[in-house]
C-alpha positions in Angstrom: 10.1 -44.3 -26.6 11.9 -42.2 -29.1 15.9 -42.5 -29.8 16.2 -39.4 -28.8 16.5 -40.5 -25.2 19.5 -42.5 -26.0 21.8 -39.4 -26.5 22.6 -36.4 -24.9 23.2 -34.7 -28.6 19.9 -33.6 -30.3 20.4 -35.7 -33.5 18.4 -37.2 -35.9 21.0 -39.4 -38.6 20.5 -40.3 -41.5 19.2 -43.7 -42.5 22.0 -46.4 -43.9 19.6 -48.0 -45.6 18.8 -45.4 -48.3 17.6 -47.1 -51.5 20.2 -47.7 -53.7 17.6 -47.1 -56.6 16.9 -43.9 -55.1 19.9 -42.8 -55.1 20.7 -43.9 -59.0 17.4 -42.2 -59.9 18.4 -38.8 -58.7 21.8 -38.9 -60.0 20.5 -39.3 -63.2 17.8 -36.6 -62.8 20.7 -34.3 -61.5 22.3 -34.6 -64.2 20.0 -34.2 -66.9 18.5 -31.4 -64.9 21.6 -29.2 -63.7 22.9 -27.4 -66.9 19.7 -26.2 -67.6 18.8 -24.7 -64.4 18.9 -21.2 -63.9 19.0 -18.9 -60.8 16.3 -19.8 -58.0 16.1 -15.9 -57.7 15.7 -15.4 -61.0 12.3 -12.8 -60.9 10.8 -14.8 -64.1 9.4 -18.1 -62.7 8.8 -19.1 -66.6 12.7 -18.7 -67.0 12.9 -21.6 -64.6 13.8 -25.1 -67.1 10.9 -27.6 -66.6 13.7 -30.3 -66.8 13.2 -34.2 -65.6 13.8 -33.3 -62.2 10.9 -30.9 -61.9 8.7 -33.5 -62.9 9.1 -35.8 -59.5 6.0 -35.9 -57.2 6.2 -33.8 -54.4 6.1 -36.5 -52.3 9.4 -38.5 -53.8 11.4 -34.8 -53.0 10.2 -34.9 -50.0 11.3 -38.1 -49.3 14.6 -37.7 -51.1 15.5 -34.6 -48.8 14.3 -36.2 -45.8 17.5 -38.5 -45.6 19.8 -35.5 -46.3 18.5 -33.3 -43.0 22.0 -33.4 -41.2 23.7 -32.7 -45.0 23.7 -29.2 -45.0 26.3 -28.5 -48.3 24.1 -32.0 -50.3 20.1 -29.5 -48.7 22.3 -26.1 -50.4 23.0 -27.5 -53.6 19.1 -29.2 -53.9 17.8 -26.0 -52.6 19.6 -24.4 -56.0 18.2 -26.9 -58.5 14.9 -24.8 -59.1 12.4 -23.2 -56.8 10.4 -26.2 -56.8 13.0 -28.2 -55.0 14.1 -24.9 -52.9 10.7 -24.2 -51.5 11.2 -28.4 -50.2 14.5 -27.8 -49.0 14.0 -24.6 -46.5 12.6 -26.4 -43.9 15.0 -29.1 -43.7 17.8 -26.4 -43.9 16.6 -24.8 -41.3 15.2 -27.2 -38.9 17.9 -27.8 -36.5 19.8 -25.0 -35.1 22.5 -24.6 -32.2 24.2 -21.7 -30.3 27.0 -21.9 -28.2 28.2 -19.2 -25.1 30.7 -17.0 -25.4 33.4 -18.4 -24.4 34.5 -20.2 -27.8 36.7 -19.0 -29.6 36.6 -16.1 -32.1 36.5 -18.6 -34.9 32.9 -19.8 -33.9 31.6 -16.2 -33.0 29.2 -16.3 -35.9 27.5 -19.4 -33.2 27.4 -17.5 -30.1 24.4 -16.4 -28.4 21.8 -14.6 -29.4 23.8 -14.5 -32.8 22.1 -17.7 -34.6 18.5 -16.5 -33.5 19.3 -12.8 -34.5 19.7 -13.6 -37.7 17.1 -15.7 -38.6 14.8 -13.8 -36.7 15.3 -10.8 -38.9 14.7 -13.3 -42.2 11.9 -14.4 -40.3 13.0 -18.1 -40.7 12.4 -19.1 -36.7 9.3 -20.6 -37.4 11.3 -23.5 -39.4 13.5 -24.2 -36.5 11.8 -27.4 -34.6 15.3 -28.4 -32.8 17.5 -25.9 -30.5 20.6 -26.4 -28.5 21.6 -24.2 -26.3 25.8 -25.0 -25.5 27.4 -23.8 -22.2 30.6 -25.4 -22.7 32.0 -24.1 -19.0 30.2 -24.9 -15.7 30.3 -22.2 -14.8 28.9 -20.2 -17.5 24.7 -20.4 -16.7 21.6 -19.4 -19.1 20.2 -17.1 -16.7 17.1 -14.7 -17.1 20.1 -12.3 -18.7 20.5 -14.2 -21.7 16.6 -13.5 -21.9 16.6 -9.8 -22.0 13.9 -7.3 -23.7 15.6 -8.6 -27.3 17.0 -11.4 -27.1 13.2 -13.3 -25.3 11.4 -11.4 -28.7 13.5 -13.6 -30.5 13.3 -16.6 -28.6 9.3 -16.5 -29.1 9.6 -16.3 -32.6 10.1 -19.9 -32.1 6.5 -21.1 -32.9 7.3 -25.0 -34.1 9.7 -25.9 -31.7 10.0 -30.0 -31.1 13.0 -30.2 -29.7 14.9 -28.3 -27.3 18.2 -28.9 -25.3 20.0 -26.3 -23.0 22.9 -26.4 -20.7 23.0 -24.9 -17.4 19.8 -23.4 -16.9 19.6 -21.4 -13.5 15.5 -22.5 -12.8 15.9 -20.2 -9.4 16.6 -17.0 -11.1 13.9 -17.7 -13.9 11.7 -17.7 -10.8 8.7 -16.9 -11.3 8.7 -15.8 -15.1 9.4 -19.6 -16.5 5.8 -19.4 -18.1 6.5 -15.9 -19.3 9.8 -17.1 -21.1 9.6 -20.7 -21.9 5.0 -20.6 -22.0 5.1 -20.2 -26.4 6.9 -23.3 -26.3 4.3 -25.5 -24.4 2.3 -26.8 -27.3 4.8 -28.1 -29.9 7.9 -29.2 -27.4 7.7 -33.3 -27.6 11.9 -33.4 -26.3 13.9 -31.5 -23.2 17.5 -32.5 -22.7 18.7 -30.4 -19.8 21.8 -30.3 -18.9 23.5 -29.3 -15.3 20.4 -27.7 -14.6 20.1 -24.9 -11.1 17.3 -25.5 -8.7 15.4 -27.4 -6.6 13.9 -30.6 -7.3 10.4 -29.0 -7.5 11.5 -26.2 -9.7 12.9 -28.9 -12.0 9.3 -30.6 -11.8 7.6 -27.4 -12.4 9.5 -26.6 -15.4 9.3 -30.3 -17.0 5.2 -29.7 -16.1 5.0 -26.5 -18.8 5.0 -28.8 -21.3 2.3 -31.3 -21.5 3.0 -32.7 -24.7 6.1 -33.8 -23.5 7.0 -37.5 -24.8 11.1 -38.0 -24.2 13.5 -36.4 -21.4 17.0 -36.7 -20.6 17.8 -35.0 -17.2 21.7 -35.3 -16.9 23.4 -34.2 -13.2 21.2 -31.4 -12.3 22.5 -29.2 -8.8 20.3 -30.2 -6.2 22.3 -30.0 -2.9 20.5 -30.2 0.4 20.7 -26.4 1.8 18.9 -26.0 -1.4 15.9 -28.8 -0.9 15.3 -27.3 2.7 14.3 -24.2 1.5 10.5 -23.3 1.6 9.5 -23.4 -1.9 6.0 -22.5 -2.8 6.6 -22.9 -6.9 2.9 -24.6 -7.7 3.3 -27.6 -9.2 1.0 -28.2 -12.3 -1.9 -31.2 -11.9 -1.5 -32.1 -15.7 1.7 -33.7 -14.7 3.9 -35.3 -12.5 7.2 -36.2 -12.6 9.6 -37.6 -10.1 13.7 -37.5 -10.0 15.4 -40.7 -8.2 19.0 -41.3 -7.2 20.0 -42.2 -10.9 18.5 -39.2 -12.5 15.9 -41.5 -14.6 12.7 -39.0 -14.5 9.4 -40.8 -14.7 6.1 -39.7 -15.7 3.0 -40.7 -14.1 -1.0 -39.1 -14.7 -2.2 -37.5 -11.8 -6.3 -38.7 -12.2 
């Protein structure tokens, strides 16, 4: 079971157990390397110094950049060293990425939704996103089928790779029946759902859990379910590839229907 589960906050930290030696040999590198480098957007690529740090295997930058994926300012500065190191650095850059509603404040407007995706949309960098949060910081503010309009869902499908994927107060009930329409593009990469305060029956909930069968972790946390709402006739089909049942304690378990 991944760590993931432990947490409500999509997070991956970094490891305190970085080589030290690692981190002496890149120091050194860095600075042998740094006042020779030009600009990354330089339109020579001979311009570009072949300097010590250029010379580290692909796979040692990789793994060098791997412990620095919640650093953004430590990913900007290696994404600068030379292309080589910037072409590495893009994807940890932009592999996590969270929008909040609109109720912040003014200060944080640059994160409010559709904002985030907007943007990278139009520098077609969606594809790099594998983790998403979706904040609703008051109850009652809801991701309903509105925050999915026309432009706003072309967006949202631009998100090819997504692993990850964590939203607050989803109304399942209005989503009805368009869930595979909005959420479908997401069913073969999505491994972790966090949902949070989510609206709708219980077998709404399953359904929705059931788009995605690659589905490893899930953190449910005090979805509505009240019961004028379970008394209601709900035909929703329930997908065979899965199913999933909700107790008292909101633990969801997964078992193979053979």
């Amino acid at each position: 079971m991944s760590k993931l589960t432990s947490t409500y906050l999509l997070r991956i930290s970094p490891s305190s157990g970085f080589p030290k030696i690692a981190v002496a040999l890149f120091g050194r590198l860095w600075r042998q390397t740094k006042t020779k480098t030009k600009s990354v957007f330089s339109s020579d690529a001979t311009e570009v110094p072949f300097g010590p740090i250029n010379k580290l295997p692909q796979e040692l930058v990789e793994e060098i950049l791997s412990y620095f994926v919640d650093d953004t300012r430590t990913l900007q500065a290696c994404s600068l060293t030379c292309r080589f190191w910037y072409i590495a650095a893009i994807r940890h850059l932009h592999y996590s990425l969270t929008t909040d509603d609109d109720s912040m404040t003014s200060m944080e407007k640059k994160h409010w939704w559709p904002g985030p995706l907007e943007k990278m949309y139009e520098l077609d960098l969606l594809p790099l996103v594998k983790r998403l949060r979706i904040r609703m910081w008051r109850r009652k503010t809801w991701f309903a089928p509105d925050r999915l309009d026309e432009h706003n869902l072309r967006y949202f499908s631009a998100l090819e790779n997504l692993q990850e994927l964590g939203i607050d107060n989803l109304v399942l009930c209005d989503f009805m029946p368009d869930l595979q329409r909005c959420f479908g593009h997401l069913s073969p990469t999505l491994r972790f759902l966090a949902l949070k305060r989510p609206f709708g029956s219980s077998q709404q909930i399953v359904y929705f859990i059931g788009l995605f069968p690659n589905l490893q972790d899930l953190k449910l946390h005090n979805p509505f379910l009240t019961d004028e709402e379970e008394t209601i006739v709900d035909t929703t089909p329930v997908p065979l590839s899965q199913c999933w049942t909700i107790n008292d304690s909101n633990v969801v378990n997964k078992s193979c229907i053979k």
